[in-house]
Backbone bond lengths (Angstrom), bond angles and torsions (degrees), N, CA, C in turn:
res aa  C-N    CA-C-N  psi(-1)  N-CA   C-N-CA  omega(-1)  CA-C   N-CA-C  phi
1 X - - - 1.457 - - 1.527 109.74 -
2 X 0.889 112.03 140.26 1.681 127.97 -160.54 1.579 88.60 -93.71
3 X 1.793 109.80 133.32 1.652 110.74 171.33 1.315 123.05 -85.00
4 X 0.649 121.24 170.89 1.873 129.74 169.44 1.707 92.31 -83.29
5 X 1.466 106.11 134.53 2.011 103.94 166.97 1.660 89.64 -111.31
6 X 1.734 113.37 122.02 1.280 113.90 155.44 1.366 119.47 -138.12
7 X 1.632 108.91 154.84 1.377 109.68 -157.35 1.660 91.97 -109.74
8 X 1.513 128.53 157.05 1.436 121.56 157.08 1.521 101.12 -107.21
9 X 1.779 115.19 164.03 1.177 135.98 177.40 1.285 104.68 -142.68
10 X 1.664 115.73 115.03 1.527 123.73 173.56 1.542 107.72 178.70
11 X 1.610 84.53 128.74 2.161 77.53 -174.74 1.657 91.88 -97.22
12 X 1.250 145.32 54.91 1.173 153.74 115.04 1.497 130.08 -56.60
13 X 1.239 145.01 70.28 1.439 117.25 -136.86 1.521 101.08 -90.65
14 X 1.646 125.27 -9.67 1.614 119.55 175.65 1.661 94.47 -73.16
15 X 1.439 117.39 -51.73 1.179 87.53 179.47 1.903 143.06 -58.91
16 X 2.017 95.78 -38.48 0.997 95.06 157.78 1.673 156.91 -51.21
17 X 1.594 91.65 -34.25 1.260 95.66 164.13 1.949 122.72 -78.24
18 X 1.644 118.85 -15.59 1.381 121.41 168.38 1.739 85.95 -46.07
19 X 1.217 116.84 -96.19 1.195 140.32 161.85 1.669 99.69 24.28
20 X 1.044 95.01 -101.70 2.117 110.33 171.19 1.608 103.70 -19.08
21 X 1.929 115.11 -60.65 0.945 125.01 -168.79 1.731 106.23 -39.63
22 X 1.335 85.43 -77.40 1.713 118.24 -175.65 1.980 94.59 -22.45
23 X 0.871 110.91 -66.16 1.440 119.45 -144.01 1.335 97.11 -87.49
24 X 1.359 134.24 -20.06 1.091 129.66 -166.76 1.862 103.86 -95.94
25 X 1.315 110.47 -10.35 1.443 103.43 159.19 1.554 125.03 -100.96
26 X 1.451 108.94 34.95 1.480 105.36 158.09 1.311 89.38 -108.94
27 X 1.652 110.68 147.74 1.747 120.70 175.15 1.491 131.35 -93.89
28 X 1.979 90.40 16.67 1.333 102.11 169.72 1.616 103.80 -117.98
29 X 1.266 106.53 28.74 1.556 91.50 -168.23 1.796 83.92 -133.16
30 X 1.516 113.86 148.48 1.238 141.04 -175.63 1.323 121.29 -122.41
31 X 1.473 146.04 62.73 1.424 130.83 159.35 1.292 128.29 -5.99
32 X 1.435 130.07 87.31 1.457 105.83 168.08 0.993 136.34 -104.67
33 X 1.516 131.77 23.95 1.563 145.82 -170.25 1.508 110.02 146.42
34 X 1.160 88.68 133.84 1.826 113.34 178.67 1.319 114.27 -118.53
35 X 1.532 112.73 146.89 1.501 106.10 177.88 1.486 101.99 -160.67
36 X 1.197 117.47 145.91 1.748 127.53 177.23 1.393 129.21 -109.09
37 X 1.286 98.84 34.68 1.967 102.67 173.93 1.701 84.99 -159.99
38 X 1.706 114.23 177.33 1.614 136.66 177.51 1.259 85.77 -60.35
39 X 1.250 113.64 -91.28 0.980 137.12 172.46 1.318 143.05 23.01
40 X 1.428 106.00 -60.08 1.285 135.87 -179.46 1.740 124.17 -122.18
41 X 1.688 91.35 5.67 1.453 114.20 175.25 1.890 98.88 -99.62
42 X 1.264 127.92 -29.08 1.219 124.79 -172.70 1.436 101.43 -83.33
43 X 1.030 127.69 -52.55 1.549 136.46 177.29 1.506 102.90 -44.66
44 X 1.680 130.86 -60.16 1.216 146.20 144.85 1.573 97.77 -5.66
45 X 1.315 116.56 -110.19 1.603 125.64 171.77 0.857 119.39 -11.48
46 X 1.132 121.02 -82.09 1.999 126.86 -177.93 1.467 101.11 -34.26
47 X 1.544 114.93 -56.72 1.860 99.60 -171.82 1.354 104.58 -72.04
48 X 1.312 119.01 -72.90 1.377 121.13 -179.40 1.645 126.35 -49.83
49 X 1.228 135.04 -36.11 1.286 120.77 157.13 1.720 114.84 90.78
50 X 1.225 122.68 11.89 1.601 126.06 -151.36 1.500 92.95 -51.19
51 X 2.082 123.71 -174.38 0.678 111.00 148.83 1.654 120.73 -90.78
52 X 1.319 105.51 -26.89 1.439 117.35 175.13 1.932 108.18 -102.60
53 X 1.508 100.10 160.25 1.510 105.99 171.11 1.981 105.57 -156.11
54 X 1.064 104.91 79.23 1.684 100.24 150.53 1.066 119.97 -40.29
55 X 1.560 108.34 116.90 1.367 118.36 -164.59 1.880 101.18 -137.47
56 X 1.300 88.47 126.48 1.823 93.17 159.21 0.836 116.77 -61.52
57 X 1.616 138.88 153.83 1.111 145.65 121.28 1.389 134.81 -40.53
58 X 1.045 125.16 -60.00 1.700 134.62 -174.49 1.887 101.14 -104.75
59 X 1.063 81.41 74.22 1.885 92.34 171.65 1.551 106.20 -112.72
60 X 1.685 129.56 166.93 1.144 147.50 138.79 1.073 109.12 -18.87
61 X 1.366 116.40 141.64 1.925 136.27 149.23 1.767 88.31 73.40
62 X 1.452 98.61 -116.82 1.632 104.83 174.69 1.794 111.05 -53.71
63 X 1.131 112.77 132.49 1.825 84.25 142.44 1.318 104.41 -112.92
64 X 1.739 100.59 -152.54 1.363 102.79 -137.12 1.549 100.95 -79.87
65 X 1.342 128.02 -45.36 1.253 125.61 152.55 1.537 117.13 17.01
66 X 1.598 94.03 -86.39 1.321 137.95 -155.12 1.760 89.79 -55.89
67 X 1.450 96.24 -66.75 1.595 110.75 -171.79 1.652 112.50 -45.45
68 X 1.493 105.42 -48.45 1.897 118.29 163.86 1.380 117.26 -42.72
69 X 1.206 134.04 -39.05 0.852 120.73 163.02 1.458 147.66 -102.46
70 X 1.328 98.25 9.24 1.839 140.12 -174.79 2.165 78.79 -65.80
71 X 1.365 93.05 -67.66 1.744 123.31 -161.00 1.680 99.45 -41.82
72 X 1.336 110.00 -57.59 1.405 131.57 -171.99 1.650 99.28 -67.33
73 X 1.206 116.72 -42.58 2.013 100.45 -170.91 1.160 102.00 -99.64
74 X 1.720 130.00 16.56 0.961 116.58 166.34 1.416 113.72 -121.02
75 X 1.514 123.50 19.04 1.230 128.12 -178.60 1.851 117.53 70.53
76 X 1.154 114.65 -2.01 1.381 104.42 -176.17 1.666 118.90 -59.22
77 X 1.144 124.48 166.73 1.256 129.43 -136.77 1.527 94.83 -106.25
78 X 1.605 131.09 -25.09 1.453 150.09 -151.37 1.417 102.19 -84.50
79 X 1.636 130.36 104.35 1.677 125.27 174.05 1.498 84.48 -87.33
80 X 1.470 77.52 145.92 1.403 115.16 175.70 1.581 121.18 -85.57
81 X 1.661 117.49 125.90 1.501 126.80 160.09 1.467 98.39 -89.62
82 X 1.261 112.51 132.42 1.834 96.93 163.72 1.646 77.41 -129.90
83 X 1.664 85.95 152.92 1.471 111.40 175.90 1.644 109.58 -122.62
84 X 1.643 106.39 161.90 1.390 87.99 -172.66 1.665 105.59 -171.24
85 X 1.604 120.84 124.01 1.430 106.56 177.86 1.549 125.13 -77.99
86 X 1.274 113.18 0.21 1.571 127.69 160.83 1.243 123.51 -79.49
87 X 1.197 129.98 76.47 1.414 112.34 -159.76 1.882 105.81 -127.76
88 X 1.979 98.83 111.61 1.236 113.01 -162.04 1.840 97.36 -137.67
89 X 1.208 101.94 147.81 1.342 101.58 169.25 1.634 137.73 -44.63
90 X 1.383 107.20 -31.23 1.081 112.62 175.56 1.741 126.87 -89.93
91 X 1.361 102.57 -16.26 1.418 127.00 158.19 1.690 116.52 -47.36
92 X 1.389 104.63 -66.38 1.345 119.22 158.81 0.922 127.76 -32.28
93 X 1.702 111.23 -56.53 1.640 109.86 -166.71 1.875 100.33 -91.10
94 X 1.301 100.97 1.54 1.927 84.88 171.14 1.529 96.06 -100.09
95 X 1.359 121.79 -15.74 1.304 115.09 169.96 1.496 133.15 -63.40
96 X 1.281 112.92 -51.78 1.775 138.18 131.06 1.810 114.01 4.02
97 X 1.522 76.34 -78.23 1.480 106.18 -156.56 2.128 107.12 -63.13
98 X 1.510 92.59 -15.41 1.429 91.45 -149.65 2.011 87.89 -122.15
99 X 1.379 106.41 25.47 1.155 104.25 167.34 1.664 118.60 123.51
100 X 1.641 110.16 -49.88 1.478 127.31 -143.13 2.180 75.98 -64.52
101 X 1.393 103.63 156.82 1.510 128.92 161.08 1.801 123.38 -85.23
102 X 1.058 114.69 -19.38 1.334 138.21 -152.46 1.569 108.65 -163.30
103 X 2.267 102.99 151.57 1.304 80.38 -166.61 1.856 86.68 -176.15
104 X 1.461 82.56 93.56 2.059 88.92 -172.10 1.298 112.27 -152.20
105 X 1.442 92.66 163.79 1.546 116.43 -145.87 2.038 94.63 -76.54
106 X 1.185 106.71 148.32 1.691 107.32 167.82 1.544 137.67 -53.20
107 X 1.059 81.91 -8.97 1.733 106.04 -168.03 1.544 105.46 -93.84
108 X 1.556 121.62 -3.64 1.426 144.64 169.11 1.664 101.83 -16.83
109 X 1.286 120.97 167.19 1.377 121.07 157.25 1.544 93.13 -114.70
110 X 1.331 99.87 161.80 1.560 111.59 178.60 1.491 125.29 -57.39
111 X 1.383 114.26 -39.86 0.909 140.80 -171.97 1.519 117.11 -78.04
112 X 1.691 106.15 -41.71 1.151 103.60 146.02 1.783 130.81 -63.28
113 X 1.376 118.96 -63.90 0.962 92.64 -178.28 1.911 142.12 -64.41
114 X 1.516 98.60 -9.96 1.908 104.65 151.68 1.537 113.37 -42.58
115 X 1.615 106.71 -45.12 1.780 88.83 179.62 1.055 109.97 -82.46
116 X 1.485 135.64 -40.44 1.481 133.86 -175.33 1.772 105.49 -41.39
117 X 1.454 104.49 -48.93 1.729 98.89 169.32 1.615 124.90 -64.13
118 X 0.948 109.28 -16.94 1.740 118.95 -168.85 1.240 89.64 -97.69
119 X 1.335 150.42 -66.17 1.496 126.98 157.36 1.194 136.66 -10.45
120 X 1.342 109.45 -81.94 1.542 130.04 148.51 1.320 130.37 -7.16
121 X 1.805 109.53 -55.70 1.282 124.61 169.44 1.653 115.95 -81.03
122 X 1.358 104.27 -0.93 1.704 95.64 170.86 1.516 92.45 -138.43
123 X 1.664 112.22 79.41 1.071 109.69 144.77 1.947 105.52 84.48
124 X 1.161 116.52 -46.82 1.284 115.18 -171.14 1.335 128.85 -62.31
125 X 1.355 136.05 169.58 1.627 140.56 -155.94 1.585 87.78 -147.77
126 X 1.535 109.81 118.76 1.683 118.12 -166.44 1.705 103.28 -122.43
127 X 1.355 118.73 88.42 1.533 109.48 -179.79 1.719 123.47 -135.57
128 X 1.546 85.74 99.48 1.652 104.24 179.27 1.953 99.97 86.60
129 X 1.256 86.19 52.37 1.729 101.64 176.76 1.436 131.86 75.79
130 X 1.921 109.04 -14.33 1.354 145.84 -177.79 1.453 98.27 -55.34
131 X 1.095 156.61 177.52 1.421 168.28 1.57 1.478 122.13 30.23
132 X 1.172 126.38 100.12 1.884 130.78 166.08 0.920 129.11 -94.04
133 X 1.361 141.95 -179.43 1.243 136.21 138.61 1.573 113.04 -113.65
134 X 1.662 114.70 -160.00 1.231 76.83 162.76 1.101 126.28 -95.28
135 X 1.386 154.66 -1.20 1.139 132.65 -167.24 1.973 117.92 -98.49
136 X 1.518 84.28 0.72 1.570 110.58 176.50 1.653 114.77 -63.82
137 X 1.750 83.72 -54.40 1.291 97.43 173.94 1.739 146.65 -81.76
138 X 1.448 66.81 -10.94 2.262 77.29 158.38 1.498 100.23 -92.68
139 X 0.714 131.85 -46.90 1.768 136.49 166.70 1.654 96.31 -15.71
140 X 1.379 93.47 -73.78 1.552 95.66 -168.29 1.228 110.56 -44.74
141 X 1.774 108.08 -65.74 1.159 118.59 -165.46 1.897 129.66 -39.41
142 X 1.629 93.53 -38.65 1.098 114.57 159.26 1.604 136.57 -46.21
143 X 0.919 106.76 -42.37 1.814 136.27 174.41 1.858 101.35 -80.28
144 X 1.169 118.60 -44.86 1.469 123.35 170.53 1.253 113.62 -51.91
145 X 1.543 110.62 -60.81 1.376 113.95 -169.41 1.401 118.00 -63.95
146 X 1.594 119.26 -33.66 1.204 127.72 -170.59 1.242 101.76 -73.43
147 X 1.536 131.26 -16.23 1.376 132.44 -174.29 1.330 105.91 -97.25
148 X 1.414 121.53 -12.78 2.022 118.43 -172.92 1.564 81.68 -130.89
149 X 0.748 143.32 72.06 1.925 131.81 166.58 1.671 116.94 -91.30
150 X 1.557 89.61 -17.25 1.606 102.02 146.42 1.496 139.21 -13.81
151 X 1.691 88.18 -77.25 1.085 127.91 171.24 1.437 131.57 -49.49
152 X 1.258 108.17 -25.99 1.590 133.28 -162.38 1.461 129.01 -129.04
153 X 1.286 88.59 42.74 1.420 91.81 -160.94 1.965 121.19 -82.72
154 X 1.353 116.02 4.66 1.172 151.48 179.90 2.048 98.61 -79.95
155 X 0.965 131.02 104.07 1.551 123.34 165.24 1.264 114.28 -95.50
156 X 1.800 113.13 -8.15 1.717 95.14 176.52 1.553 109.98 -98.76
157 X 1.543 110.06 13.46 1.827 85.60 173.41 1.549 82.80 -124.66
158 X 1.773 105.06 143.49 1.445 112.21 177.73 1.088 129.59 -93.52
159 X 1.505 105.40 -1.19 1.917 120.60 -150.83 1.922 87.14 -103.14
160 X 1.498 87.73 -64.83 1.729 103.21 -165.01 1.265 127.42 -129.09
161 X 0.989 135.46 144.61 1.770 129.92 -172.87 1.778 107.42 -66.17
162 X 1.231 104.62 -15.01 1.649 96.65 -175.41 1.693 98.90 -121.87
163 X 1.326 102.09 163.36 1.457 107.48 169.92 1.470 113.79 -83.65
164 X 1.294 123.50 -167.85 1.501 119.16 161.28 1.344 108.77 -85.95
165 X 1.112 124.28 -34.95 1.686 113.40 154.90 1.368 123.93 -9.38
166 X 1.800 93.06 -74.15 1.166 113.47 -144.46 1.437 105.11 -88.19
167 X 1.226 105.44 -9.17 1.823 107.27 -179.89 1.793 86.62 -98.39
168 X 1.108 137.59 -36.84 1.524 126.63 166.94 1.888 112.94 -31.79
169 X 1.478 98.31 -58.99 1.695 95.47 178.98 1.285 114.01 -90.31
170 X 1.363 117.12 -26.30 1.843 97.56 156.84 1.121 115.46 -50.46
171 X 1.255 156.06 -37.30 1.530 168.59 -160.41 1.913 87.59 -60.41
172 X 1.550 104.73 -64.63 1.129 108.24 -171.04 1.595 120.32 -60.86
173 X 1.557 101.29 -58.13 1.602 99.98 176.88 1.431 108.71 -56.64
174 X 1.224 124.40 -16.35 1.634 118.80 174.65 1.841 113.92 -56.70
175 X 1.645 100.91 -28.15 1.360 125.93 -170.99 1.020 108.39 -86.80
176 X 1.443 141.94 -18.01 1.238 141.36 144.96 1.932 92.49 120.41
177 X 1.092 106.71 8.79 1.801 113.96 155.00 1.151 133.08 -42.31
178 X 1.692 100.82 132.34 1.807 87.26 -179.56 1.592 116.40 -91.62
179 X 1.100 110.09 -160.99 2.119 95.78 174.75 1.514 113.39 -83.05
180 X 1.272 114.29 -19.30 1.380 119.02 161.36 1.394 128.64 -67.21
181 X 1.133 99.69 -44.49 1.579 105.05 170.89 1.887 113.93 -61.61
182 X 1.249 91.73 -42.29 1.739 84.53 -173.91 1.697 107.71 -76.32
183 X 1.366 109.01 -40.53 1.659 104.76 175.99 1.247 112.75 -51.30
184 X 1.775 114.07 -32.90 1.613 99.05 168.26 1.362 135.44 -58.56
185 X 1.753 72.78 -38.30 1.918 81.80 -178.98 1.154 115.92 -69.73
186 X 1.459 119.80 -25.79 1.762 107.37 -179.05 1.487 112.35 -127.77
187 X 1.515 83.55 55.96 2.214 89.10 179.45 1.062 110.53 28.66
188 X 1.238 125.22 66.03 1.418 106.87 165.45 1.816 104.47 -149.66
189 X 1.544 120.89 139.76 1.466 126.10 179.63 1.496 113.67 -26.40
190 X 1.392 122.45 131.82 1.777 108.55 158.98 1.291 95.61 -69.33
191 X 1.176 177.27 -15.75 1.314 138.49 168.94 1.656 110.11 -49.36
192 X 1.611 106.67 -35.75 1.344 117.18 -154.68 1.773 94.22 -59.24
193 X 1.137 102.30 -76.11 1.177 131.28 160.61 2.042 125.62 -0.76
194 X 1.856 91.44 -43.44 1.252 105.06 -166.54 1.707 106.77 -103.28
195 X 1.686 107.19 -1.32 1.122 127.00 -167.91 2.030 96.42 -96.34
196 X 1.204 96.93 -51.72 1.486 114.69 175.88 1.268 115.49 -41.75
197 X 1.443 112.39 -43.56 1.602 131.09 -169.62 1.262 107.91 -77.81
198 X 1.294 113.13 -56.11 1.727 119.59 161.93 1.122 118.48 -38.81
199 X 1.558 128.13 -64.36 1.317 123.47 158.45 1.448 124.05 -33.67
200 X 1.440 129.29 -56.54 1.135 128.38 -171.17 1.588 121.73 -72.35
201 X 1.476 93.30 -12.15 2.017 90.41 163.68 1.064 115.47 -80.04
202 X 1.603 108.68 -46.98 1.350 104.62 177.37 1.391 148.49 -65.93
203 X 1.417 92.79 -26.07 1.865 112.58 154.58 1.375 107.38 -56.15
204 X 1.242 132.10 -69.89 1.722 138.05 -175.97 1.367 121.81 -59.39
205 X 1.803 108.62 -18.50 1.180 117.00 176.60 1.436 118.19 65.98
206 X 1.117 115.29 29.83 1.893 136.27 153.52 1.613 109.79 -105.93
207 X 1.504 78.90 162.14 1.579 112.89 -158.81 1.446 107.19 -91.54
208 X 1.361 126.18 -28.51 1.458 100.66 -172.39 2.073 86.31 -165.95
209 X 1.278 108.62 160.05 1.492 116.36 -170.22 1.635 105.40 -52.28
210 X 1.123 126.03 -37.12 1.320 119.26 -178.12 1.962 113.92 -41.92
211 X 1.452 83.70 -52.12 2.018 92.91 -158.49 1.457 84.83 -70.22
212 X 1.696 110.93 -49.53 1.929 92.87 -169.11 1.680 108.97 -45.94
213 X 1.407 119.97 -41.66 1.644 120.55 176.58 1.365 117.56 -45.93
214 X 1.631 109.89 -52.98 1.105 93.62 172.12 1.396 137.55 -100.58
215 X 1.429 120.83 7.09 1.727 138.44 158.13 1.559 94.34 -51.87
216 X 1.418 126.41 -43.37 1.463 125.96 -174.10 1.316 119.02 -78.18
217 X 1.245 128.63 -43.24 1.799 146.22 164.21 1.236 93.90 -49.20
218 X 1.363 120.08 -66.46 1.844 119.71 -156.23 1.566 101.07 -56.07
219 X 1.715 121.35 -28.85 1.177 113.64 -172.98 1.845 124.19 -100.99
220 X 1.381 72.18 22.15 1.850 103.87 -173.98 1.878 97.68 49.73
221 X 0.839 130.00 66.04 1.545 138.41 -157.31 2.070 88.93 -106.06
222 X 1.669 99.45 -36.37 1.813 96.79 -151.13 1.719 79.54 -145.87
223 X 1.862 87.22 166.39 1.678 64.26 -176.12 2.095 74.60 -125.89
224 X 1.150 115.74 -164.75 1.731 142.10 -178.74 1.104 99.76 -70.78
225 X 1.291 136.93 132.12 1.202 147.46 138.90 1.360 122.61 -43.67
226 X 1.020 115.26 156.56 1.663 129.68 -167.54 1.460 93.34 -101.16
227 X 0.954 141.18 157.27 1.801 143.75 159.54 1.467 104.76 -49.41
228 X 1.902 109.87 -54.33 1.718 102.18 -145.17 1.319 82.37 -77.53
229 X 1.102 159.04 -32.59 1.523 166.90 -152.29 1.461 108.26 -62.66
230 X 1.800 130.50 -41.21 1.230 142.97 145.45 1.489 113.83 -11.84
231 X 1.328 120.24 122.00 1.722 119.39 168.69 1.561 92.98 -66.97
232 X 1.484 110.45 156.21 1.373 126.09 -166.67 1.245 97.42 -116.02
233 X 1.440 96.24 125.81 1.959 119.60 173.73 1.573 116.46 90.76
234 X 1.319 98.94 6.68 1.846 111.17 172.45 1.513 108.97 -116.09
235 X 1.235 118.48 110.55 1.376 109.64 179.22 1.773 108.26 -147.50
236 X 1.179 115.82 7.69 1.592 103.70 171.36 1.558 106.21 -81.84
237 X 1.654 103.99 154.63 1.324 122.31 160.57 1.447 121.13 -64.36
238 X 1.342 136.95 69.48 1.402 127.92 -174.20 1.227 106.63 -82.01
């Protein structure tokens, strides 16, 4: 009998290891690598290759987002579970939209989420306990979008309302960064910078850096900055 290869992603490690637990007592299912940041979850993937990967959302470096669609433009073979204690409609549908197969709240039962993976691994699309296929699931998706179009106001990216750019310096303004500070941090012009920001309200459809910060927090997308973590001797709001 042929195993299931699945990887977990969560820098929680009580939770992660439930996780490990859970899955490691079905005798068709195989752990093959764990990891607790983006980061070090993509590197993970690329060697190991699972077919499935439970994945956080609000992780280190990448999150899971980020990582969903890392998977998808690079052809890797691994559908995505993302898990998540934010759990809002519009979360979903950038989750959806941006690759992930599956798409549930932390508070899961075990038992549930064993099938959400066994779905997953044959083909299936699992959202808010639902079962799809595919043509189920553009259906939905379809009916979603027409209900948040809000949200989406961008028609040249199909996956996500932001680029990787632009979720790079949201990361920062989430941190309470000014545009100087982040152009330092990522070599790049403040005009560039101030152009990026513009974009990113208007994709999310907020008014000023605060709400984009927290439209992104609420969706556990980024997490708070630490104080010492701050570049030193840059501190205005530009």
């Amino acid at each position: 009998m042929d195993r299931l290869t699945i990887a977990i992603v969560d820098d929680h490690p009580l939770f992660r290891q439930g996780v490990v637990d859970t899955i490691s007592l079905e005798s068709d299912f195989d752990v093959v690598g764990q990891a607790s940041d983006g980061d070090e979850a993509l590197v993970m993937l690329r060697e190991k290759q699972p077919q499935v990967v439970v994945l956080d959302v609000n992780l280190p470096g990448q999150n899971g987002l980020q990582v969903t669609r890392t998977i998808r433009s690079e052809g890797l073979p691994t559908r995505v579970v993302l898990v998540t204690a934010y759990d809002d409609m519009e979360q979903v549908i950038h989750a959806i939209r941006g690759g992930a197969a599956a798409f549930c709240p932390k508070h899961i039962r075990p038992e549930e989420l064993v099938e959400v993976v066994r779905h997953v691994a044959n083909g299936k699309y699992v959202i808010n306990g639902t079962v799809l296929g595919e043509r189920e699931l553009q259906i939905w998706l379809e009916r979603q979008m027409a209900d948040s179009v809000g949200a989406y106001r961008d028609p040249g990216d199909p996956l996500h309302p932001l680029s990787n750019r632009e979720m790079e310096v949201l990361s920062y303004v989430t941190q309470g960064m000014s545009n100087k500070e982040i152009a330092v941090l990522l070599e790049i012009s403040y005009q560039t910078v101030k152009n990026h920001v513009t974009a990113i309200l208007r994709k999310l459809n907020v008014d000023d850096r605060t709400q984009a910060a927290v439209y992104a927090l609420r969706r556990g997308w980024f997490r708070l900055y630490e104080p010492d973590e701050r570049l030193p001797g840059l501190t205005s709001q530009e």
